[in-house]
C-alpha positions in Angstrom: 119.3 89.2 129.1 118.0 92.8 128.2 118.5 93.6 124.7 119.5 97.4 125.8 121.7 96.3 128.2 123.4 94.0 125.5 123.6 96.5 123.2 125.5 98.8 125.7 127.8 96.4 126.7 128.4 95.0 123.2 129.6 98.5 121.3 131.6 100.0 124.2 134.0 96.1 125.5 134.6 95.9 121.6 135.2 99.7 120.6 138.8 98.9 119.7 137.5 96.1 116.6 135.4 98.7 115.4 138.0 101.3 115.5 140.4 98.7 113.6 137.3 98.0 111.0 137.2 102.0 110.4 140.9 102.4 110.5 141.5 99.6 107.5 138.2 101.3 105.4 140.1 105.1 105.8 143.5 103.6 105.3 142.5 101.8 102.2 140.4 105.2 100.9 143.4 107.4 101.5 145.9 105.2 99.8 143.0 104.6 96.7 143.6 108.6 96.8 147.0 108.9 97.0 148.4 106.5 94.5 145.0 106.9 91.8 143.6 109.8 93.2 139.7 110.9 92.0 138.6 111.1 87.9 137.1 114.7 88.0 134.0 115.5 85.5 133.6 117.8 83.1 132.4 120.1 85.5 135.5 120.6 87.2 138.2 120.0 83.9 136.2 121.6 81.3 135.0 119.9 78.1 131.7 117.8 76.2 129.4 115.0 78.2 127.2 113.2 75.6 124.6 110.5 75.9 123.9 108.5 73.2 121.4 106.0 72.4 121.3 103.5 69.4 117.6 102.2 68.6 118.9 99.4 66.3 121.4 98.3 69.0 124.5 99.4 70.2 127.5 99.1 68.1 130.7 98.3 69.2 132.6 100.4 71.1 136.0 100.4 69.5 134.3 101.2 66.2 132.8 104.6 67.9 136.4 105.5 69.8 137.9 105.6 66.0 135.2 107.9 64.4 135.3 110.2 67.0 139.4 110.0 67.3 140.2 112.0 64.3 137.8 114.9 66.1 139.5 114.8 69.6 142.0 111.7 70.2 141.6 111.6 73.6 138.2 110.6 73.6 136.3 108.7 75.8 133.3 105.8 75.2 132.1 104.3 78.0 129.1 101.4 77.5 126.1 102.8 79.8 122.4 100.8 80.1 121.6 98.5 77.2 121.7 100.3 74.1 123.6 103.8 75.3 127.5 105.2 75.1 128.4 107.9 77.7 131.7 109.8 75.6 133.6 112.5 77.1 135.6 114.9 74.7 137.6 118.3 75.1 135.0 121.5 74.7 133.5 121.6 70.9 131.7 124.7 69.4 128.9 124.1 67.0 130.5 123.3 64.1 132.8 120.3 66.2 129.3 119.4 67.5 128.1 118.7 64.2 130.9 116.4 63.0 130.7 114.5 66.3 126.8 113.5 65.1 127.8 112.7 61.7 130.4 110.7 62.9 128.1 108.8 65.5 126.5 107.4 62.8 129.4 105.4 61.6 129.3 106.4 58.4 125.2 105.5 58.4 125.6 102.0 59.3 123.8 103.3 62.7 121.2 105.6 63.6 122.3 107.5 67.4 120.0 109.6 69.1 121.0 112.6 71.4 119.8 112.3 75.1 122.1 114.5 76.7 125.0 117.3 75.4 126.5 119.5 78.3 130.0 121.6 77.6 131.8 123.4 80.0 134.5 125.3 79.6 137.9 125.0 81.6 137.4 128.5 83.3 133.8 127.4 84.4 134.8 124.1 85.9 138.3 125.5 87.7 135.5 127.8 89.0 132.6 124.8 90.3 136.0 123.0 91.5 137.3 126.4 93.3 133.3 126.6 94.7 133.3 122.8 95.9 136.4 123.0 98.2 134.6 125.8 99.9 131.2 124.7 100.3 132.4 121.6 102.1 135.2 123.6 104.1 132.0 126.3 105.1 130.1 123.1 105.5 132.7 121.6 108.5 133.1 125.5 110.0 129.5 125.6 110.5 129.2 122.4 112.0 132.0 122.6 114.5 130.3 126.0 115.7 126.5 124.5 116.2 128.4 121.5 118.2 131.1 124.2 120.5 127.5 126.2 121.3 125.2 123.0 121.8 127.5 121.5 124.2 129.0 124.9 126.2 127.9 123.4 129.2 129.7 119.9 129.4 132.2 120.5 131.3 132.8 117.1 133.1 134.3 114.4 132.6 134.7 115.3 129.1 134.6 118.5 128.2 132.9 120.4 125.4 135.9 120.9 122.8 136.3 117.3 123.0 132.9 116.4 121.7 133.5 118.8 118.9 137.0 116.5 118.1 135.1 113.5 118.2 132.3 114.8 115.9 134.9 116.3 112.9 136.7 112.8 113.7 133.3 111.3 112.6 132.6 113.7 109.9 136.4 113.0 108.0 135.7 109.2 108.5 132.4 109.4 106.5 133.2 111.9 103.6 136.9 109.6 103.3 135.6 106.3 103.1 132.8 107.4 99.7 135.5 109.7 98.5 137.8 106.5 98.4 135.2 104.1 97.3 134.8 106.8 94.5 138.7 106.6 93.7 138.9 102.9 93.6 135.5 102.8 91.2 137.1 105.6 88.5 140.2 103.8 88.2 138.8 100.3 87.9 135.1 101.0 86.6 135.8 104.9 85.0 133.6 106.1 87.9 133.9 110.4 87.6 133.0 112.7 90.3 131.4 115.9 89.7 129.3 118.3 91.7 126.7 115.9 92.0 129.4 114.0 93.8 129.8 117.4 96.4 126.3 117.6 96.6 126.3 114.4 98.0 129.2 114.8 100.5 127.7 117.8 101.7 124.1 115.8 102.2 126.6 113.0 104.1 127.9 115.2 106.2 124.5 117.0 107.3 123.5 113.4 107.8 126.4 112.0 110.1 126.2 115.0 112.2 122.7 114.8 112.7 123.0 110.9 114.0 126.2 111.8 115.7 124.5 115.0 117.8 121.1 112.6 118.6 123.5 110.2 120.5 125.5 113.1 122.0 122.7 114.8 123.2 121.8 112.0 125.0 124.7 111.7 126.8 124.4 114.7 127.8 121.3 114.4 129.4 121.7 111.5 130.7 124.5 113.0 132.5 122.8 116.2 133.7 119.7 113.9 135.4 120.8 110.5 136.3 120.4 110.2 140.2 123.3 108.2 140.8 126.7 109.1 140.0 127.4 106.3 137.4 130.8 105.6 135.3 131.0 107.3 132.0 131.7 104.5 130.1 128.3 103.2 131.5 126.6 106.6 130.2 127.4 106.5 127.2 126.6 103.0 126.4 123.0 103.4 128.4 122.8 106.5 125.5 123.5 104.5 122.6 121.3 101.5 123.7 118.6 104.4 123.7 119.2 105.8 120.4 120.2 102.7 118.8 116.7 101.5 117.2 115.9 105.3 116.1 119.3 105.2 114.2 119.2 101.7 112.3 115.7 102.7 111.4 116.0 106.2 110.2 119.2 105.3 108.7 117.3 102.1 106.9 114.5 103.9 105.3 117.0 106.6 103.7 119.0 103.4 102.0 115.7 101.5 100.8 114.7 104.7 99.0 118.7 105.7 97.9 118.7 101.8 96.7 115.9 102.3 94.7 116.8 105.3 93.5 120.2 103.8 92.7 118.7 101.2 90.2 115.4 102.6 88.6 116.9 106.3 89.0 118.9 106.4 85.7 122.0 107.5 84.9 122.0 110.9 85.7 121.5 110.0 89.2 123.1 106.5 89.9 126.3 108.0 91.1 124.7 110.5 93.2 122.8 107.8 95.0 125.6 104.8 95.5 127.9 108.4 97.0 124.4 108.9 99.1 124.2 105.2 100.1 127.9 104.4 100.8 128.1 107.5 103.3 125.2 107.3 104.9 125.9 103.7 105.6 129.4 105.1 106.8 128.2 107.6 109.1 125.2 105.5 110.8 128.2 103.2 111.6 130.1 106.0 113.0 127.5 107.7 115.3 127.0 104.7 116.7 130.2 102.6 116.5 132.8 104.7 116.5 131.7 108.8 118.2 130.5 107.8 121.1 132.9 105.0 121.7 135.8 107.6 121.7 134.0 109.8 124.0 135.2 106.8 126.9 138.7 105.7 125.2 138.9 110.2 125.5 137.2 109.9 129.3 140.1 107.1 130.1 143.0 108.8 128.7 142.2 111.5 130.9 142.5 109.2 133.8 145.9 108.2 132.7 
C-alpha cells in the first residue's frame, strides 16, 4: 500500500484518539495551573539570583539555608550541576551583598566562588511581568491577522474565519501544554519561569504557526487546482500526506540541536531549551495531528 495514501487515511479515521491524547495533555496542564499555578523568577517578583560554585566540593545544603537564614529567612538553595548552589533571596544592596559572601563561606570551612549575581527590584519585574502578557497577547493579534489575510479567499467548504479558529485552537494547545509541564516541574522539581521562559513561548508560537500555515496552505491549493471535485476530508488528508515528511524533519533537526543544547548548554539556558523542546514537539503534533484534522470534524458539522 502507498505510504501517502496510509498516512492520509491513518491521521484523519483516528482524529478523535488524537483529539482525546491532546485533550488529557491540556486538561492535566490547566489543572497543574490551577491548583499549583507557575513559580515566577526574579524577573517578574523582584529580588537576588546567585550562582555559586564550591572548588573543594559542595557542602551540604541545609548547612548553607542556615547561614544565609539570619540575612533573609525565606531563602532559597537549590543543588545545580556537580559542585554549584542556585539561591534565591529578597533584593540586597551592597552591604547585604557582602554578608551573603561571608556567610557562603560557612564560617571558612568552604571556599564559594561567584558565577552569577542578578537583583531586580519589584517595580522592574511587575514591569518585565506587565511587558510579557503583552508581547504574547501582540504575538496571537498578529497572527490571527497574517492567517484572516492569507486565507481571504477560502470561501468553500470551510470558510476563512474558520481556519483562523483552528489555527489560535492550535496555538493555545501548544503554549498550555509547556506552560503546564513548567507548573508541574516548579512544584515538584522548583522549576521557575522567567522571560527566558516568554521568550520561549513566543519562539513556540512562531513555530506552530509556521507548521500549521505549511499544511493549510496546502489545502488550499489543493483545493483551488484539483481536477476533480473530491471530498474534503480526502483533501486534507492528500495535504498532510504531502507535508508530512517536511514537518517530522524540520521539526527533528530543531529538537537534535534544542537536546543538545539542553544538556551541554548550561544552566542559564537548560530551561529555555526543555520550554523550546516540549513546545515544539507540541505543536509539530498539532499541525499535523490535531489543525487539519478539525478542518473536516468543522467541514462535517456544517453538514449537520
Amino acid at each position: 500500500m502507498d505510504l501517502n495514501l496510509t498516512i492520509k487515511m491513518w491521521v484523519i479515521n483516528n482524529r478523535k484518539l488524537f483529539y482525546a491524547f491532546s485533550g488529557t495533555l491540556v486538561a492535566l496542564s490547566l489543572l497543574s495551573l490551577i491548583f499549583w499555578g507557575l513559580n515566577p523568577g526574579i524577573d517578574f517578583t523582584g529580588g537576588t539570583l546567585i550562582d555559586v560554585a564550591y572548588s573543594s566540593g559542595r557542602p551540604d545544603q541545609s548547612a548553607v539555608t542556615q547561614a544565609l537564614s539570619p540575612i533573609d529567612p525565606t531563602a532559597s538553595v537549590r543543588p545545580s550541576g556537580d559542585n554549584e548552589f542556585i539561591i534565591r533571596m529578597k533584593a540586597l544592596d551592597e552591604n547585604q551583598h557582602a554578608t551573603v559572601k561571608k556567610a557562603l563561606t560557612l564560617n571558612g570551612s568552604a571556599q564559594p566562588m561567584e558565577k552569577t549575581y542578578d537583583s531586580i527590584g519589584p517595580v522592574l519585574g511587575a514591569e518585565a511581568l506587565r511587558k510579557a502578557y503583552v508581547s504574547i497577547a501582540l504575538v496571537i493579534i498578529g497572527i490571527v491577522l497574517y492567517i484572516t489575510f492569507a486565507f481571504r479567499k477560502v470561501s468553500e467548504p470551510v470558510s476563512s474565519w474558520k481556519y483562523g479558529l483552528v489555527a489560535i485552537a492550535a496555538l493555545v494547545h501548544d503554549v498550555i501544554i509547556p506552560t503546564g509541564a513548567f507548573s508541574i516541574l516548579g512544584h515538584f522539581a522548583g522549576y521557575e519561569v522567567d522571560t527566558l521562559f516568554v521568550t520561549a513561548l513566543l519562539v513556540i508560537l512562531g513555530f506552530s504557526v509556521h507548521d500549521t500555515i505549511v499544511v493549510f496552505d496546502r489545502v488550499r491549493e489543493n483545493l483551488k487546482y484539483s481536477s476533480a471535485k473530491k471530498p474534503f476530508s480526502e483533501v486534507v488528508g492528500a495535504s498532510i500526506s504531502q507535508t508530512f515528511t517536511r514537518s517530522i524533519n524540520t521539526s527533528a533537526t530543531t529538537l537534535i540541536a534544542l537536546v543538545v543544547l539542553y544538556f551541554v548548554g548550561g544552566v542559564s539556558t537548560e530551561h529555555f531549551s526543555l520550554a523550546l523542546i516540549i513546545g515544539i514537539a507540541a505543536g509539530t503534533y498539532s499541525s499535523i495531528f490535531i489543525g487539519s484534522p478539525l478542518l473536516v470534524t468543522i467541514e462535517r458539522w456544517q453538514k449537520k
